[in-house]
Residue, then its C-alpha position, 0 to 999 in steps of 0.5 A: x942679115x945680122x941675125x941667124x934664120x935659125x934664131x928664135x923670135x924671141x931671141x934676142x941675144x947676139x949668136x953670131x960671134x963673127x959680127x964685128x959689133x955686138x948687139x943689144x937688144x931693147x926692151x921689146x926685143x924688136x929693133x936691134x941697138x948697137x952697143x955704144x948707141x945712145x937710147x933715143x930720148x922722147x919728149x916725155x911729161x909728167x903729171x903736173x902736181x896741184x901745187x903746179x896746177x895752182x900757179x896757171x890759176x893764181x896767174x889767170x886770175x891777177x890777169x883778170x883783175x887788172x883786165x877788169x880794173x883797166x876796164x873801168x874809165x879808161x882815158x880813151x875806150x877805143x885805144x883801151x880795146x886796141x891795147x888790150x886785143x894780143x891778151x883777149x888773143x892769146x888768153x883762149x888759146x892758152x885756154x884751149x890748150x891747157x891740158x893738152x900742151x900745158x907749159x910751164x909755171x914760169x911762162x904762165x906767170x910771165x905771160x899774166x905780167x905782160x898781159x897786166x902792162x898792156x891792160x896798164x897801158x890800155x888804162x892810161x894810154x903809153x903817153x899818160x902812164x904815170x910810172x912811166x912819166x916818173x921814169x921819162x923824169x928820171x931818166x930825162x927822157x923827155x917823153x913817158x917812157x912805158x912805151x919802152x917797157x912794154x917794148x922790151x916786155x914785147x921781145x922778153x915774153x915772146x922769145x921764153x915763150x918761143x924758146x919753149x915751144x922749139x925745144x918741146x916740138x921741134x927738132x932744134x936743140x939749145x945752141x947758137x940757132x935756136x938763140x938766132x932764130x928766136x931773135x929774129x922771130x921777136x923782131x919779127x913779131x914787134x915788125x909786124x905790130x908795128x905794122x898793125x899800128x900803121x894800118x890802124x892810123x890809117x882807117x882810123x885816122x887822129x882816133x889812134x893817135x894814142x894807140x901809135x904812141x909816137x910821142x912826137x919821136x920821128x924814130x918811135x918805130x924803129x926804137x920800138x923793135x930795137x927794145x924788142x930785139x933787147x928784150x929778146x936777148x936779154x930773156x935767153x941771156x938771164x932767163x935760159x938756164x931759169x927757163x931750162x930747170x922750169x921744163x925740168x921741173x915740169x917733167x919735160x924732158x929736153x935734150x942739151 
């Protein structure tokens, strides 16, 4: 025993001078700390401020619109549902869980403007976008290139939002591991909607041709991860640190 049977319970102090570590107490006097211990930290919130409260709803809100705009006349109605099903998806889930795992201000927004491109892309279908045509022009790409935007906004969006979630509920910390791991769950995630086009085609037959968006380009799918997997690390390269004083400000408090 590192304490004597003798000492009061609420003793705390160390009365044992031939303990070769001297011991601090804790707060409640219960688990005995070794000095030079660090304090384990917890993930701890603060109450968000109604300025912080007013950006998930300005955000929700320009969600809305756009859905509702990119709802009326689309160029092809069964593609639109197709393109905007991940924002129908995650919209409730945020819903739900907003005030029991709220995130932070700058996931909210980045999620709304992903949510806008697919809605844009639903509207016109990838292969009429007229920016993106602007773009194919420019750059001489020879086909629309939307396509690409919302690839790479499918690996940015996606590797912020996992980075947050694996800094607030598991054990991994910021590090060369939790870059991999987010990576490959980005490439992953594009894997496996492309999967979902390829089914679609299927069952659909010519009628999602402009969900696919193939453009003609043999090599679209494989393009279509590779701009994810961009996208991944362009986000953890540019936005980690932005990301990290984000938490911070929300009163998460992460461990380097």
């Amino acid at each position: 025993m590192l304490a004597s049977d003798s000492m009061a319970p609420n003793d705390c102090s160390d009365k044992d001078k031939g303990l070769r570590l001297r011991i601090r107490p804790n707060k409640d006097c219960s688990i005995p700390l070794y000095e030079g211990q660090p304090t384990p930290k917890a993930h701890t919130e603060t109450k968000p401020s109604p300025s912080m409260n007013l950006i998930p709803l300005l955000s929700l809100f320009f969600a809305a619109l756009v859905l509702i705009w990119s709802g009326i006349q689309p160029a092809d109605r069964f593609t639109w549902w197709l393109e905007i099903a991940p924002a129908l998806i995650v919209l409730p889930i945020l819903l739900a869980t907003y005030k029991k795992f709220r995130l932070t201000n700058m996931l909210y927004i980045l999620i709304a403007l992903h949510a806008a491109i697919l809605m844009v892309g639903g509207h016109y279908t990838y292969a009429l976008v007229p920016i993106g045509q602007w773009l194919g022009d420019v750059f001489n790409t020879h086909r629309n290139s939307y396509d690409g935007i919302g690839h790479l906004a499918q690996g940015f969006v996606p590797a912020l939002v996992l980075r947050e979630l694996l800094l607030r509920t598991s054990p991994l910390r910021q590090g060369k591991w939790l870059n991999f791991i987010i990576i490959f769950c980005c490439l992953g995630v594009s894997a496996s909607y492309e999967l979902v086009e390829w089914i679609v085609s299927i069952e659909t037959g010519d009628g999602a041709d402009a969900f696919l968006g193939t453009q003609g380009d043999i090599w679209d799918t494989q393009k279509d991860m590779a701009l994810a997997g961009v996208g991944a690390i362009a986000a953890i390269i540019l936005c980690s640190k932005i990301h990290d004083r984000a938490m911070q400000r929300a009163g998460f408090q992460i461990s380097p």
